[in-house]
N, C-alpha and C positions, 0 to 999 in steps of 0.2 A: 364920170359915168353916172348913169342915172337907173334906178332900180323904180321898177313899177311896183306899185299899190295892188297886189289883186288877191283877191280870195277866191278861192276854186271850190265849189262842192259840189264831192264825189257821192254818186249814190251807189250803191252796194247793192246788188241783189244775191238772194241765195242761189238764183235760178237764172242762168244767162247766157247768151250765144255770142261768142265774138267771132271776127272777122266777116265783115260784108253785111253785117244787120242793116237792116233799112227802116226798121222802127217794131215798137213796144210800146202793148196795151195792158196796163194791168197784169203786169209780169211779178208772179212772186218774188221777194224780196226780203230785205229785214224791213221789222216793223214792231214797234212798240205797243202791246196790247196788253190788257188788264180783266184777266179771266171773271167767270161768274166763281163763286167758289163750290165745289161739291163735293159729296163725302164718299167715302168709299163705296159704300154701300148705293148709291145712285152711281157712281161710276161704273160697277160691275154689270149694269143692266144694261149700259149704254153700251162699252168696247165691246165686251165678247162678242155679241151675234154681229156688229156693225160692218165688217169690213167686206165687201165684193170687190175685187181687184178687178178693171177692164186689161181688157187682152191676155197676153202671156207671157208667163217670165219665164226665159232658156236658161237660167246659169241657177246656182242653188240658192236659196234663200237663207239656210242655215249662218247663223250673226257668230257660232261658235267653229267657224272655218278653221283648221289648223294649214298655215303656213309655213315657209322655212323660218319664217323669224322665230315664228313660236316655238316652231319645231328645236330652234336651236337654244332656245331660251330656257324652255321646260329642260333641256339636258343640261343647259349651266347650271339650274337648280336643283341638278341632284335628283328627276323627277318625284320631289319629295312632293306631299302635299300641303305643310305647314309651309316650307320655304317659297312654295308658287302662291300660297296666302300672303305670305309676309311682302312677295314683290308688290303683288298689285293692291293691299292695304296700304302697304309704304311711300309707295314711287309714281301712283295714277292718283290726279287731282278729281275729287268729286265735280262733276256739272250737274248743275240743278234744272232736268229735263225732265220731261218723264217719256217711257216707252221704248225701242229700241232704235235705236238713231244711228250709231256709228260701228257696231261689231267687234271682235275681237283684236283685228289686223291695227283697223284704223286706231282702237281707243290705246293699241301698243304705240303707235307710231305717234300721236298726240298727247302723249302720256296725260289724257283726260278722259273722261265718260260719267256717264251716271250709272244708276245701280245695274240695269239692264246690260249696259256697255262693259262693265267690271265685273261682271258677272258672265260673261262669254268670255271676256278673255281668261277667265280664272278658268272657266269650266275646258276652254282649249287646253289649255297647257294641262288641267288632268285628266283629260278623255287621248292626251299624246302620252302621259304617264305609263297610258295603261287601265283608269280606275274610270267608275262608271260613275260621272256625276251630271247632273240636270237642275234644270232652274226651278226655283221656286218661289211665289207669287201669293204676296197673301197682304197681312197689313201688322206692321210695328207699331208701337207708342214711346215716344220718348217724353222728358220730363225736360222743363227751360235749360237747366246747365246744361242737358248730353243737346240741344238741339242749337245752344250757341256754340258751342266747343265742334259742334260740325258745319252747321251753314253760316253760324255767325250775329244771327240776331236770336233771342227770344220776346221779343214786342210783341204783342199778337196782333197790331194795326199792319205791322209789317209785314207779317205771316201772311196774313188774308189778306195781301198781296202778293206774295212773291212767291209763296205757293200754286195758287190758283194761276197765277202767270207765265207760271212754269208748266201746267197742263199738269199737276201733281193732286190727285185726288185725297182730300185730307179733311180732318173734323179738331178744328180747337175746341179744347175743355175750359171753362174759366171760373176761378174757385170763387166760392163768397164772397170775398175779397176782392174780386173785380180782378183780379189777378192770372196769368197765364198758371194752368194746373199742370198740362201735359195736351199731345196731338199726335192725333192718329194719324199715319200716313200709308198711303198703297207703297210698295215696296216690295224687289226680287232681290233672292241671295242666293247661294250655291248648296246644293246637296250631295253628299260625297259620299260612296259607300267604299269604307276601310276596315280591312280583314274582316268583313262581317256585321259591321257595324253602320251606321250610315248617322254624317256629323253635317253639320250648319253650319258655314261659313259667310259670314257676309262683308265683303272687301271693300264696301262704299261706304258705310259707316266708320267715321276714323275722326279721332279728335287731334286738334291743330293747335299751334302755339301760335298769337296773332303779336305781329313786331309790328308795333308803331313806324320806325323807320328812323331814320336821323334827323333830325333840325338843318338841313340842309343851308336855308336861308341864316341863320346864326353860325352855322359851324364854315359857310365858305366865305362869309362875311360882305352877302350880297346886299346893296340895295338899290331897288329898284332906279329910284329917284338919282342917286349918283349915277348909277351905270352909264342911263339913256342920256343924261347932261352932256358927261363925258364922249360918249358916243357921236354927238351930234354937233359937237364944238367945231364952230365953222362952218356949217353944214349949211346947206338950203334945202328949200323944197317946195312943189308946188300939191295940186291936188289931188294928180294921181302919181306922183313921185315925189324921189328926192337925192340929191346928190352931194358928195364931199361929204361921207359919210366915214370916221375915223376907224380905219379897218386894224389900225397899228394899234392905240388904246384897248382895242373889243378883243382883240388874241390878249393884248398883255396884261387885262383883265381875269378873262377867262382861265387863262394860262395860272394867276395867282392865283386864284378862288379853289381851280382844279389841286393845286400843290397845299391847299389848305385842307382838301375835303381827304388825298391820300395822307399827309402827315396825319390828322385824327385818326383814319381807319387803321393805318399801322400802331397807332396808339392803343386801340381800343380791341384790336384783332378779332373781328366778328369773326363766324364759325359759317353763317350764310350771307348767301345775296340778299336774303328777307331782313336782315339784320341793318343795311342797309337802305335799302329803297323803301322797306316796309312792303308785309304780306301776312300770309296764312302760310305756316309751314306743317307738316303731318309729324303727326307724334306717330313713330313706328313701331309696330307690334310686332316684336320677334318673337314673343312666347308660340307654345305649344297651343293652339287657339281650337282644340278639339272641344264641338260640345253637340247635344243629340238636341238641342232647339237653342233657339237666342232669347237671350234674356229679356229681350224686348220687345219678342213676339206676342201677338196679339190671337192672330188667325192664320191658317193658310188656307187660300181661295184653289188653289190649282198648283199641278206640279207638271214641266214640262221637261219635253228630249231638246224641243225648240221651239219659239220663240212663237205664238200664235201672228199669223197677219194682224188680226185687227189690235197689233199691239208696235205693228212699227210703222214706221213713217214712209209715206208714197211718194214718188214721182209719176204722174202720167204724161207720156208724149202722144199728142196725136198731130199727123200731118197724112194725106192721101196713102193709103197705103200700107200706112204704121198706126199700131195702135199698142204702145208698150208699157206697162205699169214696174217700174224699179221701184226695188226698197234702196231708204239711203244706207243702210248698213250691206248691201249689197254692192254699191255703186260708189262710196266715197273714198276717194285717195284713189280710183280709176281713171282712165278718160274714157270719157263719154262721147262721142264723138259721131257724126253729122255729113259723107263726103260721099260724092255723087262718083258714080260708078263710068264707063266708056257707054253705057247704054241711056246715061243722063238719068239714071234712076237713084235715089240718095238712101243709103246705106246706115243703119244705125248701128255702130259698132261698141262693143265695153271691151278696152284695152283689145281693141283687135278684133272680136271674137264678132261676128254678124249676128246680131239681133232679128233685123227685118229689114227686107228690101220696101220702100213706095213704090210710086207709082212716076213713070218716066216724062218729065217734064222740061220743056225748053229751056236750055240753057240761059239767064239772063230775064226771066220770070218770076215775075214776087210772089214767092211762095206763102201762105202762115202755119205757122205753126202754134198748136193748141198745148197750154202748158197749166198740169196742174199737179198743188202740192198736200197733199192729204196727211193731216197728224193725226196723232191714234190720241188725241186730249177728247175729253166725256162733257169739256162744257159746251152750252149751248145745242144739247140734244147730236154732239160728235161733231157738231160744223165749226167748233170754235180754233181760232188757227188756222182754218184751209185757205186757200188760194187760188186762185186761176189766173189765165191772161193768154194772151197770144203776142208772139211775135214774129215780126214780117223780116222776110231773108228773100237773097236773090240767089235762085236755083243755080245750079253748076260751081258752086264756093265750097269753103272747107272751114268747118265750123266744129264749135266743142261746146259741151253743156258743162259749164264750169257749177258745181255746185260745194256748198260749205255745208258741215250741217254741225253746231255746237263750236266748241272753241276749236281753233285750227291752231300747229303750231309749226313754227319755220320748221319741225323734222317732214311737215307733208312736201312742203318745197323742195326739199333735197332731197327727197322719193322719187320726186318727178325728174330732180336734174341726172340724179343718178341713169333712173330709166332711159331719157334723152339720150347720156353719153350710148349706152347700152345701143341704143337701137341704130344710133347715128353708126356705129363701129358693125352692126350686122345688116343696115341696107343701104348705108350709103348716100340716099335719095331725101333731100332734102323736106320737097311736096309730099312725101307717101307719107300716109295716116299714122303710122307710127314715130315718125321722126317730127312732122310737122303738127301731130294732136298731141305727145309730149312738150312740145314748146310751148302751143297754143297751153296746157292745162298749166305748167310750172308760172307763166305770166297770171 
């Protein structure tokens, strides 16, 4: 048997239409960029006034949606407000974004978000409690330890990187020394009013225990150089293959190395997976975390019910007809979906619901469609991070605007399979947008 040599690369986009595409021009996507860096205080000139949305949005905007998840969530907790603290201090991974990207639903269902994102879901679960609490937007300062014990470096060559690349408006301090002092950064937390009172929560800020991982390599007692000898003993091969390649050796290898790597961990009884593989794990705050400001507060710029536009991140579709601007904390973990009507008119639906009808076009017609992605980052005078592009579809198909936005986690996958089963058991119909734009979004 002969195994081919080949290497595949896959490009990603954030922003993408399967089924029936006939080509793509400068279609948003991921993309490795390296911000200018700016301070708070030049950020605030820029977001606020910046944002005009084209067209119209039919479904709500609100990032602090309460759902039945939440719904059920906030009741396992007692609708306490230190315990709905302690979940999403605890159990949601910080992402280093900035602006409102994912919403309450999704940053539950990807147990990740940034401060924005952690902050809706906290504020859901106590606006389902009962208690009246809103966001608040101003700027912290932390000091090197509290700001590796959260992101993980204090370098400041790093920082003015990885800051500014995150579209995270910030100002390094550097002591005489040449030394990092402390850094200011833009920053949203929760505001609660209890019995009367009204407390600071901020659920993104959380320090971590960082586990190296195991020695893998010494502890399964791999080496490279034996392995592949072993492997290949007798073997041939030409230039884009190779064949008589010992498949009995590589299991009874692997099979060993595997029996070494569980006898140590029964040895040594890690408490996590982190313990293991190596990670960042969250040191949990179960205390009583009531306090009438944060200790790390700096300023606050503005306090909100919700989440202003020019603070979340866009989608615009345009094509004949449609002209529709979504937020992604509106639209992720939905389907998006694209499916032409008996009138040959194409339908822009979110989980079902019609958006906007186009304009009615011959079946078998390449259409384009106009695609752009707008982030609410302050560098480069608000352009820095946007997007555009177009791409070309053949009218009369069934298409989905599959979008990511921040870390995804296999729970969005199993959202969508779930849904699938669901819809499949209430229409039946393999081709109708609910059954065949649940498949199309879980791929």
């Amino acid at each position: 048997m002969k195994v081919y040599k080949k290497t595949l690369i896959i490009i990603l986009a954030a922003v993408v239409i399967l089924s029936g595409t006939t080509g793509f021009a400068g279609l948003p996507g991921y993309e490795n960029v390296y911000g200018p860096v700016i301070t708070p205080e030049e950020a605030h000139k820029i977001l606020i006034p910046r944002f005009s949305a084209k067209g119209e949005t039919k479904f709500s905007t609100d990032s602090a949606v309460i759902t039945e998840e939440i719904k059920s969530l906030a009741r396992g907790l007692k609708n306490d407000p230190d315990l709905i603290y302690a979940f999403v201090q605890g159990h949601i991974k910080y992402a280093l974004l900035f602006g409102d990207v994912k919403g309450a639903a999704a940053t539950l269902t990807d147990r990740a978000g940034n401060d924005f994102d952690q902050s809706s879901l906290m504020i859901a679960m106590l606006r389902e409690a009962g208690f009246t609490a809103n966001y608040v937007y101003g700027v912290i300062r932390l000091n090197p330890a509290e700001v590796l014990s959260w992101i993980g470096t204090d370098i400041p060559g790093r920082l003015l990187t990885l800051l500014p690349s995150a579209g995270i408006p910030a100002k390094v301090y550097i002591n005489s020394a040449d030394e990092l002092a402390y850094i200011d950064f833009d920053h949203v937390w929760v505001k609660v009013n209890i019995e009367g009172t009204d407390y600071m929560f901020d659920p993104s800020v959380k320090n971590h225990i960082r586990h190296p991982g195991l020695d893998l390599e010494t502890i399964t007692g791999f080496d490279r150089t034996q392995f592949v000898t072993e492997a290949l003993a007798g073997s041939t091969d030409g230039t884009q293959w190779i064949q008589n390649v010992s498949k009995n050796t590589i299991q009874n290898n692997l099979s060993s190395m595997a029996m070494n790597l569980v006898d140590h961990i029964r040895t040594i009884m890690p408490a996590s997976l982190n313990e293991v593989v190596g990670g960042n794990e969250i040191i949990r705050d179960s205390s009583q975390h009531r306090q009438t400001s944060l200790p790390y507060q700096q300023s606050i710029t503005a306090e909100w019910t919700q989440i202003p536009t020019s603070f979340k991140t866009a989608l615009t579709i345009q094509l004949p007809g449609i002209d529709q601007t979504l937020y992604s904390s509106g639209i992720y973990g939905k389907r998006l979906t694209l499916f032409y009507n008996a009138a040959n008119q194409p339908e822009l639906r979110l989980d079902g619901s019609l958006l906007e009808t186009g304009s009615a076009v011959s079946p078998g017609t390449n259409q384009t469609i106009a695609v752009n992605v707008n982030h609410p980052y302050a560098g480069s005078g608000g352009a820095y991070g946007d997007a555009s592009g177009t791409i070309n579809i053949r009218a009369g198909g069934s298409f989905i605007f599959v979008n990511g936005w921040g870390e995804i986690s296999q729970n969005m996958v199993e959202k969508y399979r779930k849904f699938l089963e669901q819809n499949m058991y209430s229409t039946g119909l393999e081709i109708s947008e609910p059954v065949l734009g649940e498949s199309l979004a879980m791929l």
